[in-house]
C-alpha positions as CSV (number, residue, x, y, z in Angstrom):
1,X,-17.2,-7.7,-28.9
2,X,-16.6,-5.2,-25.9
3,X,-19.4,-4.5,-23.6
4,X,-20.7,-1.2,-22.4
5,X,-20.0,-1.0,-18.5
6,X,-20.2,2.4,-18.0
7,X,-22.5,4.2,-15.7
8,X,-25.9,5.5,-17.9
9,X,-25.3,8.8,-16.5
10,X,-22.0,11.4,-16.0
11,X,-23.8,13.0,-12.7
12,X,-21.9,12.1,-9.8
13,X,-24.9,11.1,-8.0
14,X,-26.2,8.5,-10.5
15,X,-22.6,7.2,-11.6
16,X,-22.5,6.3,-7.3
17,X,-26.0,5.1,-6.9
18,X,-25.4,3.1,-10.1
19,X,-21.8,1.5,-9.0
20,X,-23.6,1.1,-5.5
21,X,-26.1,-1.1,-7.5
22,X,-23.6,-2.8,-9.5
23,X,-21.1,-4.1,-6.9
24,X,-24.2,-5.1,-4.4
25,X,-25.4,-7.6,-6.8
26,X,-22.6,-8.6,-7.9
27,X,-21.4,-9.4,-4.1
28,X,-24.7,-11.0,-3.7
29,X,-23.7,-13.4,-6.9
30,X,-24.9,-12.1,-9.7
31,X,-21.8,-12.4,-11.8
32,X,-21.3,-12.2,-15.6
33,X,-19.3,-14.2,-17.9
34,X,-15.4,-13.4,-18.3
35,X,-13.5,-11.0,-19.5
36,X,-16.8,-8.4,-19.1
37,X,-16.8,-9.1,-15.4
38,X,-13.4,-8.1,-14.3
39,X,-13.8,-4.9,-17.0
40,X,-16.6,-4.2,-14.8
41,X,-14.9,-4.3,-12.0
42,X,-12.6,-2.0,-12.9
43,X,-14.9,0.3,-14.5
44,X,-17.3,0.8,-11.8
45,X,-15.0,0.7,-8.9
46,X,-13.5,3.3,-10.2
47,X,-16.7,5.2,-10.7
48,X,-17.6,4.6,-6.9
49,X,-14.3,5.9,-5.5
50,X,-13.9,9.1,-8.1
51,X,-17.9,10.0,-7.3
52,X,-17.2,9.6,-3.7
53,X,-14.6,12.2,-4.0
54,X,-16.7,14.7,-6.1
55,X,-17.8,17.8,-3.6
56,X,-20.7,18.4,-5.4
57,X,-22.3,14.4,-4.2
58,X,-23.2,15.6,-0.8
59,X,-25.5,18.8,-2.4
60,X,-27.0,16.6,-5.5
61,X,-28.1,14.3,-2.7
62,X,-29.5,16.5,-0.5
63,X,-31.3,17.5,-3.7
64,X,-32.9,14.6,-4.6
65,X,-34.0,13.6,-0.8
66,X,-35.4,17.4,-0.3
67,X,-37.4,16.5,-3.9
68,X,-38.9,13.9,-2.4
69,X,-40.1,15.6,1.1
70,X,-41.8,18.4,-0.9
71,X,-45.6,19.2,0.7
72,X,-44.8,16.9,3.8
73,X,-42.5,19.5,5.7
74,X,-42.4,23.1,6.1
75,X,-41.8,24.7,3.1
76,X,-39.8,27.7,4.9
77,X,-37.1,24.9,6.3
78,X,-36.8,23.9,2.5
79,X,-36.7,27.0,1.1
80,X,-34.0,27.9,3.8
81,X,-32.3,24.1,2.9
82,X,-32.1,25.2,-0.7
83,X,-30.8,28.8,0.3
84,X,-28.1,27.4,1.9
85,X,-27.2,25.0,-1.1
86,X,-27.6,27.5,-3.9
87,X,-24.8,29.6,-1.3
88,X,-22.3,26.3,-1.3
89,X,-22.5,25.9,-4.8
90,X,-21.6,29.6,-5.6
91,X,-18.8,29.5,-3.1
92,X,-15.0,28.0,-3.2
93,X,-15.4,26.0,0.0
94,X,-15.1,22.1,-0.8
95,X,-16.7,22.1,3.0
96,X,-20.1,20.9,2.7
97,X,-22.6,23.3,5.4
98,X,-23.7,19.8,7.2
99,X,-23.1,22.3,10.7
100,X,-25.7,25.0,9.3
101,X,-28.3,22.4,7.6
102,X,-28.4,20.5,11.2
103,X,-29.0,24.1,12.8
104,X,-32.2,24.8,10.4
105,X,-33.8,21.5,11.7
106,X,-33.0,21.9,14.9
107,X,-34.6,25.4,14.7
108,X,-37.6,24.2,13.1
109,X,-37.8,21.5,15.5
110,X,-38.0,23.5,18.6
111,X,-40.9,25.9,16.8
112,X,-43.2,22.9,16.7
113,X,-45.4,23.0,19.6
114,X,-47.8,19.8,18.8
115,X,-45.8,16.6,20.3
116,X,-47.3,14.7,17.4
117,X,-46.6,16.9,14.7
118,X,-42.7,17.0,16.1
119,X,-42.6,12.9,15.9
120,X,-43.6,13.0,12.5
121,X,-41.7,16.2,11.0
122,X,-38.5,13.8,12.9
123,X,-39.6,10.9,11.2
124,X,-40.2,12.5,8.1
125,X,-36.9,14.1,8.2
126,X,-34.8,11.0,9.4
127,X,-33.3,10.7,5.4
128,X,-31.7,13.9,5.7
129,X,-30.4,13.0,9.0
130,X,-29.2,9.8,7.6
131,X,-27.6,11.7,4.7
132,X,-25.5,14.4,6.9
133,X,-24.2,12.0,8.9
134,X,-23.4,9.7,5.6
135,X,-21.0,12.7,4.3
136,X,-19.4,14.5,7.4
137,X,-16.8,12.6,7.4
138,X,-16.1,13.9,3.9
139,X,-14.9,12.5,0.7
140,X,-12.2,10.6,3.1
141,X,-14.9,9.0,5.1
142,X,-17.3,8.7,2.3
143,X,-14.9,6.5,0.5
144,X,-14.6,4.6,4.1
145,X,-18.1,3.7,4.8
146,X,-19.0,2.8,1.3
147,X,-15.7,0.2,1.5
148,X,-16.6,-1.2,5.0
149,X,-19.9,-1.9,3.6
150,X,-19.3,-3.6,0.4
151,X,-16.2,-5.9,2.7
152,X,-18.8,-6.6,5.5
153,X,-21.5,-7.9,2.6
154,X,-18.7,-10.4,1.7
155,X,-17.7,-11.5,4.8
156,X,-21.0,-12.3,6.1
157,X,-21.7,-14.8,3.8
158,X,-18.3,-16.2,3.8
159,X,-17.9,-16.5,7.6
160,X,-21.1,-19.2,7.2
161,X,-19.1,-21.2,5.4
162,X,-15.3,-20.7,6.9
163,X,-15.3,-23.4,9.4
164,X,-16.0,-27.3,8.8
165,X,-17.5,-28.8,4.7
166,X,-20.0,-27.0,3.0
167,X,-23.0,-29.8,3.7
168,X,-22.4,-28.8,7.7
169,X,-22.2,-25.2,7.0
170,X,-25.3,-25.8,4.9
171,X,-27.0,-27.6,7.6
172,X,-26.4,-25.3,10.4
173,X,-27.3,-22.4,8.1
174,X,-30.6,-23.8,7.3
175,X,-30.9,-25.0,11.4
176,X,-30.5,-20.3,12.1
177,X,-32.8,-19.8,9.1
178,X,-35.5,-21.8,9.8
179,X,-38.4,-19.7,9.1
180,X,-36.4,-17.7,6.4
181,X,-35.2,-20.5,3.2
182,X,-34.9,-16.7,1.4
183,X,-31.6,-15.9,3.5
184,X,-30.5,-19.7,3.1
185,X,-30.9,-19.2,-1.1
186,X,-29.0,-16.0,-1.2
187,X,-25.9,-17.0,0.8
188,X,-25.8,-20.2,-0.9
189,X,-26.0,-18.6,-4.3
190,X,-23.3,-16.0,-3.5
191,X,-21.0,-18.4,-2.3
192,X,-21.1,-20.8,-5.3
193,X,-19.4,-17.4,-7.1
194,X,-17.1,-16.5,-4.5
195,X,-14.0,-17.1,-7.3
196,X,-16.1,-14.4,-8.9
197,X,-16.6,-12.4,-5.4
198,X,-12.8,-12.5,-4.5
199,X,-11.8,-10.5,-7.3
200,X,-14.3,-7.8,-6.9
201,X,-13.0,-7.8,-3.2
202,X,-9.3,-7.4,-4.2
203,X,-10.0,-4.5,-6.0
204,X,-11.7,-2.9,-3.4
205,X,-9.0,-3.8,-1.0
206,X,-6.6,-2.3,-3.3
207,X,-8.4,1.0,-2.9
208,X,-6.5,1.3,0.8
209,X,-3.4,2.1,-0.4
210,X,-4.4,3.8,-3.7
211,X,-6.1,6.3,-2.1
212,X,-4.7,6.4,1.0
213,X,-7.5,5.7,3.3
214,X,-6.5,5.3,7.2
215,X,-7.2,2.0,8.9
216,X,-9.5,2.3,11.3
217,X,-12.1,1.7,13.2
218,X,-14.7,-0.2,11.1
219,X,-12.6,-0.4,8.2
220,X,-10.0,-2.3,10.3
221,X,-12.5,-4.5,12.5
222,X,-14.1,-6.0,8.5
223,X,-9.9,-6.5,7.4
224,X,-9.7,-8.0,10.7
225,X,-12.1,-10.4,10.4
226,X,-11.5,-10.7,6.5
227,X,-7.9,-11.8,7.4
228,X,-9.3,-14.7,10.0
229,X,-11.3,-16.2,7.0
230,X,-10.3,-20.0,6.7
231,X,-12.3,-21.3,4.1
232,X,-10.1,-22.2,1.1
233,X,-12.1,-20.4,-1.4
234,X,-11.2,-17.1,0.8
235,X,-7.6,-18.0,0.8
236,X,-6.6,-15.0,-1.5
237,X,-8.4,-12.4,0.4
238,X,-7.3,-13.7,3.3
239,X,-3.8,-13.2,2.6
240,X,-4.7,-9.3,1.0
241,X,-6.2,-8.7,4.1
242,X,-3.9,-9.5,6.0
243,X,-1.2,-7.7,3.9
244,X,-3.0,-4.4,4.0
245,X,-3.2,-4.6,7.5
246,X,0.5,-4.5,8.1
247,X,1.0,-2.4,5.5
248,X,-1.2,0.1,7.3
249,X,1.1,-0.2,10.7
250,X,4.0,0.8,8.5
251,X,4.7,4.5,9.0
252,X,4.5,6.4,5.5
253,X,7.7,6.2,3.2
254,X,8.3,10.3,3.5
255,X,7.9,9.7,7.1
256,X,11.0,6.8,7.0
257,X,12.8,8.4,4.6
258,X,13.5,11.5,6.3
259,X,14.0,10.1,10.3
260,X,16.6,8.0,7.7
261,X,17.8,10.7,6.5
262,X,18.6,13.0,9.4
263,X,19.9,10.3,11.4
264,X,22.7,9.7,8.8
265,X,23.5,13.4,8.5
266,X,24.0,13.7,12.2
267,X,26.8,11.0,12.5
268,X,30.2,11.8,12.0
269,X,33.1,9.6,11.6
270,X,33.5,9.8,15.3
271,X,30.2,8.5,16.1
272,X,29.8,5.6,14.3
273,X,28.4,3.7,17.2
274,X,24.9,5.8,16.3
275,X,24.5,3.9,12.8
276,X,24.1,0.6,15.0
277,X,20.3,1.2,15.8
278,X,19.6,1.8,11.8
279,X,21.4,-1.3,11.1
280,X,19.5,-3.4,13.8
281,X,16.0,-2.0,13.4
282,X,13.2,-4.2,12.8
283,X,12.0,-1.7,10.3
284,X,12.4,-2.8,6.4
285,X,14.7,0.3,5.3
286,X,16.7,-0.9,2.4
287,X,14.4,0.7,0.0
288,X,14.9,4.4,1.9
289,X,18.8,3.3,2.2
290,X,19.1,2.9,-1.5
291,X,17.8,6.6,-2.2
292,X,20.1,8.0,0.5
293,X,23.2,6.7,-1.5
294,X,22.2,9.2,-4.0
295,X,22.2,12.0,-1.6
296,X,23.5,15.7,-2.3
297,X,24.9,15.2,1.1
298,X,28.3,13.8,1.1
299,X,28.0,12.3,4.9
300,X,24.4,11.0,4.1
301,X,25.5,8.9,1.4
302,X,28.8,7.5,3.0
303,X,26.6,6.5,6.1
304,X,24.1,4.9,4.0
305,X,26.8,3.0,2.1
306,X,27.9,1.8,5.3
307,X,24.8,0.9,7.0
308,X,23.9,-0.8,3.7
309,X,26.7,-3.1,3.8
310,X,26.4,-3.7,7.6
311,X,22.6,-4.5,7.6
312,X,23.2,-6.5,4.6
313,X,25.9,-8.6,6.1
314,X,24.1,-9.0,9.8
315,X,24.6,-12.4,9.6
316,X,28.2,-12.2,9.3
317,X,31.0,-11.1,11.4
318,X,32.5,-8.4,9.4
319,X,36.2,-7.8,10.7
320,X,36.8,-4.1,9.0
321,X,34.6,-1.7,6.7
322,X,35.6,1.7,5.2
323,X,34.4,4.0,2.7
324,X,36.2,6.1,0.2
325,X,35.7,8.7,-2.2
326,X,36.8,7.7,-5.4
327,X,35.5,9.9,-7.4
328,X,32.4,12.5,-7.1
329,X,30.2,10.2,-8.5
330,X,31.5,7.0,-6.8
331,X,31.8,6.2,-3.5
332,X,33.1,3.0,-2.8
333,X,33.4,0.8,0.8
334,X,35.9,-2.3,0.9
335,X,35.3,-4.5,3.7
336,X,36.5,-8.2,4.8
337,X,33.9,-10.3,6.9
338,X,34.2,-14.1,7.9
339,X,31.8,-17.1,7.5
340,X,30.3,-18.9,10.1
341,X,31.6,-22.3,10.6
342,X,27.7,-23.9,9.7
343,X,27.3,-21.6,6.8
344,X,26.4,-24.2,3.8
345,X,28.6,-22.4,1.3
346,X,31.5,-22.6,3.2
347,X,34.9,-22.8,1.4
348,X,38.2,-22.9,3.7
349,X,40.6,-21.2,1.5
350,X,41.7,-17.4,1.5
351,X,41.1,-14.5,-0.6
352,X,44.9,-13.6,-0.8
353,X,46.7,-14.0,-4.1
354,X,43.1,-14.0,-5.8
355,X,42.3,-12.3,-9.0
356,X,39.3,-10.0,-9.2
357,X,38.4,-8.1,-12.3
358,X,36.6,-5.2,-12.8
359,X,35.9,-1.6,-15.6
360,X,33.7,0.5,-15.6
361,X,33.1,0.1,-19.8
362,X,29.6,1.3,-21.3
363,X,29.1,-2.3,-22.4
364,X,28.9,-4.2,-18.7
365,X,29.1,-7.6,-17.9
366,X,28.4,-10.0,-14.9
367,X,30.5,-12.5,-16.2
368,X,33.9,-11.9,-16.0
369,X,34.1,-11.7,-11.5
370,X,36.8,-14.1,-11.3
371,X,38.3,-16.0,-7.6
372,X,41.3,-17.7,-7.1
373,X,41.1,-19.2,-3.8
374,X,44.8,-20.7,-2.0
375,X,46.3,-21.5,1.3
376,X,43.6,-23.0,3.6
377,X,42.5,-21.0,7.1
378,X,40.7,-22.2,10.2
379,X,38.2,-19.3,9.7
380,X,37.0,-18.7,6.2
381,X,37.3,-15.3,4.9
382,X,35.9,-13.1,2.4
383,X,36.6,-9.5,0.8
384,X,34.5,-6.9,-1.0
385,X,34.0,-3.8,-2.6
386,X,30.6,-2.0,-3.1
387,X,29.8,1.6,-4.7
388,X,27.0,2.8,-6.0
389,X,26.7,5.1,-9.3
390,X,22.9,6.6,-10.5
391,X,23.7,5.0,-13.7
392,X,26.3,2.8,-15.6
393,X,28.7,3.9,-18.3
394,X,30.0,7.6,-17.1
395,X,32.5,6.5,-15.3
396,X,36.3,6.2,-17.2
397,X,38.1,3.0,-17.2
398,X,40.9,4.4,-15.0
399,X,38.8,5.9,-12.2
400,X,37.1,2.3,-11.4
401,X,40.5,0.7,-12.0
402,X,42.5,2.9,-9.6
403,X,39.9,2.3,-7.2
404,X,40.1,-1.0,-7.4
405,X,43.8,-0.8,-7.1
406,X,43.8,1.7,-4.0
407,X,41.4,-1.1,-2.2
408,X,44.1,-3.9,-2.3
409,X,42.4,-5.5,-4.6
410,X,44.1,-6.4,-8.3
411,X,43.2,-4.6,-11.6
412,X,43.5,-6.0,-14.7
413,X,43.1,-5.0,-18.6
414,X,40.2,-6.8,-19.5
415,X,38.0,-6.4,-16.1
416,X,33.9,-5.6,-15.7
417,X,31.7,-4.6,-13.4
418,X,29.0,-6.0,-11.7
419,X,25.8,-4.4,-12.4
420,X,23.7,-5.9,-9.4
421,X,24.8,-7.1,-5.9
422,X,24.5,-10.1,-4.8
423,X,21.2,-12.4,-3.5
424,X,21.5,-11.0,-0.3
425,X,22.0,-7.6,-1.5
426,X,18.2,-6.6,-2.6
427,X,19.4,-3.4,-4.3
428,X,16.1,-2.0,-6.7
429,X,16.0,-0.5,-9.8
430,X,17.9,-0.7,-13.0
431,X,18.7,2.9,-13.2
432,X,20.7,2.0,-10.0
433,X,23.9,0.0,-9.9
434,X,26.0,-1.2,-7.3
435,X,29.4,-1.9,-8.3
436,X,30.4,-4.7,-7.0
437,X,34.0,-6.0,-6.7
């Protein structure tokens, strides 16, 4: 039987008070049986994050505080509050008026004359103060605050029992929390479901990237300290932690795709020199690399080739490279490169009289790449051909033959191509093929 997770209301504010609820006790170890827990999870995380983004939160709160102050402050400044609402929810602005509301207080503030009357209309009005400075940073910051929050309820009751076995966590606990055994109850009884715990955090840590929230400030402090965890049971948030964290130093993939981009397109053939700083950087690229192969621009996609086979290969000492247009749809690079003398795969024979076969048939094969290795050399060598086609199949037989004959390398009848590159060669995607020779 399925269980009923949703929210008992469709207003945003009570599907986010509600989720609020949820995830809180859940944190503090009240966990259900399996599978309804982790289809709770998923259910009322993504309640909290979609009702955090809803512009109408911020004014259905505001609502329900000003309910709740009615006959304790003026009831111009509420009728002025409201005013201002009602004029937000007719307009098109998704920019809540926290600037205006925080000027009507102010006013109303300065008009009191009694001292004692001005402590208590401040006092009375501290919700609302609370609540403007909850939602200015918007939906963005919303969705922020209510993560750090939910991360820094974990880790404080993790971080008691991170360092040393539970009966001297225990013991030291109960040593800080002498005159509270409450405090001492409810971290013990969270922790005994932290299994249960660590899931609900991964999913909230999976909300980073998802909805693209910037790493900062608190937010990064709780990952920081999230990631230091060293408990075993926090092993697996640990690691998430830590992940998201570099993840979040990592410039955005538009970002990297088009420095990429514009870098290739400036280099010539007489500047090849300027690919060396693409092919050295520290910087995973091989996923931006493998787009620009595909590249309207002719000189973008050479250069990529190119960098590809040279960043791949670092390792090596490659002795000669060059590309060639084959066709329109195929560009192909033939280069040689030499093994290192302590590479463990070492073979001392050449590649000269060998046999390699290749086609470019709609039914492709990886199995019929054949060597014949003779005449031993001091300095073992190697030689390849790489292309790259958007998909397998279009090509003629001829076209992938000839350009296997124009690179030096033998054709024959019955030859296939290689749909994938090799180990070392982390090409992605299926719909994306390297020929390899």
């Amino acid at each position: 039987a399925m269980m009923d997770v949703a929210s008992p209301s469709k207003r945003p504010l009570q599907k986010f008070q509600f989720a609020m609820k949820t995830l809180t006790d859940m944190l503090d170890g009240f966990c259900i049986p399996e599978p309804f827990f982790s289809e709770m999870i998923t259910v009322q995380v993504r309640h909290l994050m979609e009702a955090a983004r809803n512009p109408e939160l911020p004014m259905l709160d505001l609502q329900d505080v000003l309910s709740s102050l009615e006959g304790r402050i003026s009831s111009r400044l509420l009728t002025s509050i409201r005013d201002t609402l009602h004029d937000y929810s007719q307009s098109e602005s998704v920019v809540f008026p926290y600037d205006k509301i925080t000027s009507l207080m102010d006013t109303h503030a300065l008009s009191i004359t009694k001292h004692t009357d001005r402590e208590r209309f401040l006092l009375d009005t501290q919700n609302i103060i609370s609540l403007i400075q909850r939602y200015r940073g918007g939906a963005h910051g919303l969705q922020r605050d209510v993560l750090v929050q939910h991360l820094t309820r974990y880790r404080d009751v993790e971080e008691k029992f991170s360092v040393g076995s539970f009966d001297k966590c225990l013991d030291t606990l109960r040593e800080q929390n002498r005159d509270t055994l409450d405090t001492v109850v409810q971290c013990v009884m969270a922790h005994h479901k932290v299994a249960a715990r660590n899931i609900l955090v991964s999913s909230l840590l999976e909300c980073i990237p998802r909805y693209q929230m910037e790493v900062t400030g608190e937010l990064k402090a709780v990952l920081e300290s999230l990631a230091e965890l060293a408990s075993p049971g926090t092993t697996r948030v640990a690691l998430l932690a830590r992940t998201t964290l570099i993840q979040a130093l990592q410039p955005p993939y538009e970002a990297v795709y088009h420095r990429v981009q514009e870098t290739l397109a400036e280099v010539d053939l007489s500047q090849q020199e300027a690919l060396k700083e693409l092919v050295v950087s520290p910087s995973p690229i091989f996923d931006v690399l493998v787009d620009c192969l595909f590249n309207a621009n002719s000189r973008v996609a050479r250069n990529a080739l190119e960098v590809y086979i040279r960043r791949s290969y670092l390792a090596y000492k490659l002795t000669s490279l060059e590309v060639k247009d084959v066709h329109p749809k195929l560009k192909l690079v033939e280069f040689q490169f030499t093994l290192p003398s302590s590479h463990p795969n070492i073979v001392r024979r050449s590649m000269s009289g060998s046999s390699l076969k290749l086609s470019a048939s709609s039914n492709l094969s990886l199995s019929s790449l054949e060597e014949t290795f003779c005449s031993p050399l001091s300095s073992p060598q190697r030689e390849q051909s790489s292309g790259a086609l958007p998909h397998v199949g279009p090509l003629p037989h001829a076209t992938i033959a000839q350009a296997v004959s124009s690179s030096k390398l033998k054709s024959t009848s019955d030859a296939s191509v290689q749909s994938h590159p090799p180990h070392d060669l982390p090409l992605k995607g299926c719909d994306r093929t390297g020929v390899m020779a």
